[in-house]
C-alpha positions as CSV (number, residue, x, y, z in Angstrom):
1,X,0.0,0.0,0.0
2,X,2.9,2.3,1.0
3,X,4.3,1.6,-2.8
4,X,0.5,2.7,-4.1
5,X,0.9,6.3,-2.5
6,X,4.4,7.1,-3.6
7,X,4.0,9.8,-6.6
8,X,7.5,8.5,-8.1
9,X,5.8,4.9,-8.4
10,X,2.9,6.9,-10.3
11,X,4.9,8.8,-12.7
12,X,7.1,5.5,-13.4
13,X,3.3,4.1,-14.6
14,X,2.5,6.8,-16.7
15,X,5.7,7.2,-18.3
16,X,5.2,3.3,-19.1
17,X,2.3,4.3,-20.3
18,X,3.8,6.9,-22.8
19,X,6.4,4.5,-24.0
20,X,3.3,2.4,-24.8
21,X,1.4,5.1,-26.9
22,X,4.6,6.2,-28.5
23,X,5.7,2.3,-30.0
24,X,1.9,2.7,-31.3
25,X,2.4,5.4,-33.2
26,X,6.0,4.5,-34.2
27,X,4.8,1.0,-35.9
28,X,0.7,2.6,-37.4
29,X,0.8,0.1,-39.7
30,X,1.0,-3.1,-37.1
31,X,-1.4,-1.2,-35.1
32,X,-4.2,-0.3,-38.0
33,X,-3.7,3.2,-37.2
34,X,-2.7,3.5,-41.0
35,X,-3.5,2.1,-44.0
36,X,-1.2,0.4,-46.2
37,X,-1.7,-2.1,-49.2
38,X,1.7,-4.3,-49.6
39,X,0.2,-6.1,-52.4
40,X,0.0,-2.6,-54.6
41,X,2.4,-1.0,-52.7
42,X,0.4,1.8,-51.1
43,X,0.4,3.9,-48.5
44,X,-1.1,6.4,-46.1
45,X,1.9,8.6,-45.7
46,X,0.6,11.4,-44.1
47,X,-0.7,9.5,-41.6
48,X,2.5,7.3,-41.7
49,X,4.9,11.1,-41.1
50,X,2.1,12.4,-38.7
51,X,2.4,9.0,-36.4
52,X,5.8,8.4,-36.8
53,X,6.1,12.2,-35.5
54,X,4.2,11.5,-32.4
55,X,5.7,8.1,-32.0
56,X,9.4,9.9,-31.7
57,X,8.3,12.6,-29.6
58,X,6.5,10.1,-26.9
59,X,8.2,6.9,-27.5
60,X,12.2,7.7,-26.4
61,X,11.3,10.6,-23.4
62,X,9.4,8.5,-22.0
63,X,11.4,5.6,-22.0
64,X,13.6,7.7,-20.6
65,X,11.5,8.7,-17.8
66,X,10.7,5.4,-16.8
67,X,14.0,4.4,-16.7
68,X,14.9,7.6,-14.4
69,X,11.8,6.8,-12.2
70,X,12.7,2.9,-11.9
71,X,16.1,4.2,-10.1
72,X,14.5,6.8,-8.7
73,X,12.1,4.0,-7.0
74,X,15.0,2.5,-5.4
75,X,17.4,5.8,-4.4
76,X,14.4,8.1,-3.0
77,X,16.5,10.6,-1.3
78,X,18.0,11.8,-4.7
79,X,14.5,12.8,-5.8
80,X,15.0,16.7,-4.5
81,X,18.0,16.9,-6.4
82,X,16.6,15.1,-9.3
83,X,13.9,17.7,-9.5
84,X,15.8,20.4,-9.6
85,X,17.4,19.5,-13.0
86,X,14.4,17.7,-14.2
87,X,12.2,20.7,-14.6
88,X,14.7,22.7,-16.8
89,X,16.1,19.6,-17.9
90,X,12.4,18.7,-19.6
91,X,11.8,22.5,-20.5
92,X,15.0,23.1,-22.6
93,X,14.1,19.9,-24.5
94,X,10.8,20.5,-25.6
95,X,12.3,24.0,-26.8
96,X,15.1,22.3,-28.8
97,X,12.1,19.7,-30.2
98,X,10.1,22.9,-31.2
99,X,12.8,24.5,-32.7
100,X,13.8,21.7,-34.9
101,X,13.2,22.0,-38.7
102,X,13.4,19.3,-41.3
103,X,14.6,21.7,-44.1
104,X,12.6,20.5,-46.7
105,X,13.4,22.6,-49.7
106,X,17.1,21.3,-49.5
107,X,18.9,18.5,-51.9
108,X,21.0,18.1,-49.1
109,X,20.0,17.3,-45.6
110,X,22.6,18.7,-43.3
111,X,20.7,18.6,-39.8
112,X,19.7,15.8,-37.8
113,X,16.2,13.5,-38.4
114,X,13.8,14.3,-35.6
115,X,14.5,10.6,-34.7
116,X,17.6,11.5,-33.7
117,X,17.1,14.5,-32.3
118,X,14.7,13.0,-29.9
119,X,17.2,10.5,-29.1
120,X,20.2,12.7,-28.5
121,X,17.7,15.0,-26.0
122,X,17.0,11.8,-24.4
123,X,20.2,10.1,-24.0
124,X,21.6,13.4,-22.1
125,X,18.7,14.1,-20.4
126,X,19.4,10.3,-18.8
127,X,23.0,10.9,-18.3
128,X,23.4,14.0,-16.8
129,X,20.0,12.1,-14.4
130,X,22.0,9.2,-13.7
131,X,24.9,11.6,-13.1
132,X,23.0,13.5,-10.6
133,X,21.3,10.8,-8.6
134,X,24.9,9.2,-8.6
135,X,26.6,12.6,-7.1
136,X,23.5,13.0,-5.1
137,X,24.2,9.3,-3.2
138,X,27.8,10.7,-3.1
139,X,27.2,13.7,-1.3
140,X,25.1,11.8,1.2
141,X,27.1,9.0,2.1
142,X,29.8,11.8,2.5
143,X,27.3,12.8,5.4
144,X,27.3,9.9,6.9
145,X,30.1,9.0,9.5
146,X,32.7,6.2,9.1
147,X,33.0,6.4,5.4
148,X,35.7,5.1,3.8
149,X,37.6,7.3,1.5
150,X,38.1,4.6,-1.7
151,X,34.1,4.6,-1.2
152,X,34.4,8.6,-2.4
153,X,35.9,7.4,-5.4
154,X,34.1,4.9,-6.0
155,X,31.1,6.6,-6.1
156,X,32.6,9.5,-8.2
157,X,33.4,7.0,-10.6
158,X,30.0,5.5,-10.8
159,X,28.6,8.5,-11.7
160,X,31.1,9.5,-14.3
161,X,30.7,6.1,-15.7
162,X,27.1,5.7,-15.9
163,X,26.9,9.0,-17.4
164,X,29.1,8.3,-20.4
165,X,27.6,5.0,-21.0
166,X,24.0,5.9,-20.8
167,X,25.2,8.5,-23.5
168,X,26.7,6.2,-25.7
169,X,24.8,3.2,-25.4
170,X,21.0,4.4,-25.0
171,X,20.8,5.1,-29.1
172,X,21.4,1.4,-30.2
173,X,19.7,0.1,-27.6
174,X,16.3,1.0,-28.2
175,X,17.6,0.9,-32.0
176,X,17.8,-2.8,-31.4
177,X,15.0,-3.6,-28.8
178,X,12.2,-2.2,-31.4
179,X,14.2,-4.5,-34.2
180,X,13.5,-7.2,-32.0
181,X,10.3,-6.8,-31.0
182,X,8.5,-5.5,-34.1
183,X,9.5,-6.0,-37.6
184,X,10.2,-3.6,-39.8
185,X,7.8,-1.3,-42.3
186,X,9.6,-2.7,-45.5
């Protein structure tokens, strides 16, 4: 019951809950939210851009969130410090995603796809997270008495680490998960 009442267990949900809706939109076809003929090759593609869109733009922050919430389930004492960055963490990103332009009178396409855009956003919003909530559990075992000082560094390098990997490593992943689970539109 204690678990039912805790708002980070409720956010966790409804970030699930967006990474739901946004692999709906990101696979329309599988879904029947769009209507494609393989046999005469034809499709919807407005409705394929417009939920594709809206698949990218829920799908990856909230996966993202959920992942942030899952730790954040387990480490509750970094959740003041979390929210701190979170709120102009989540604000400068949806500014960045507004700002973002496909140029579409252009042969050549310098900028990044929206895809990865979205991706980029997400995989620093979760590092510089993990890197928080990591120097966050630093600073308060540091308050605690009979700490050892290889533990400081430790901990220090846990955060560093986690930071840089989640950077690197979140793009593929969810790259390769959504291979996995659902084949592709070809």
């Amino acid at each position: 019951m204690k678990l039912l009442k805790n708002k980070i267990f409720w956010l966790f949900l409804t970030s699930l809950v967006g990474t739901g809706v946004g692999y709906v939109f990101l696979y329309p076809i599988q879904f029947n939210l769009c209507v494609a003929d393989f046999a005469t090759n034809t499709f919807d593609t407005s409705c394929l851009t417009t939920a594709s869109y809206f698949g990218n733009i829920f799908f990856y922050p909230s996966i993202t969130l959920a992942l942030i919430f899952l730790v954040l389930l387990f480490i509750p004492r970094a959740v003041s410090a979390w929210r701190r960055f979170a709120v102009w963490g989540i604000l400068v990103g949806i500014l960045l995603l507004f700002s973002w332009s496909p140029n579409p009178g252009t042969l050549i396409d310098l900028g990044p796809t929206l895809q990865e855009l979205v991706m980029f956003l997400s995989a620093i919003y979760l590092g510089a997270s993990l890197g928080i909530i990591s120097i966050s559990l630093i600073n308060s075992k540091r308050k605690q008495k009979g700490t050892a000082p290889l533990s400081k560094l430790w901990y220090w390098v846990a955060a560093i680490g986690l930071s840089i990997i989640s950077l690197y490593i979140f793009g593929p992943i969810i790259n390769t998960v959504l291979s996995l689970v659902a084949p592709p539109l070809v």
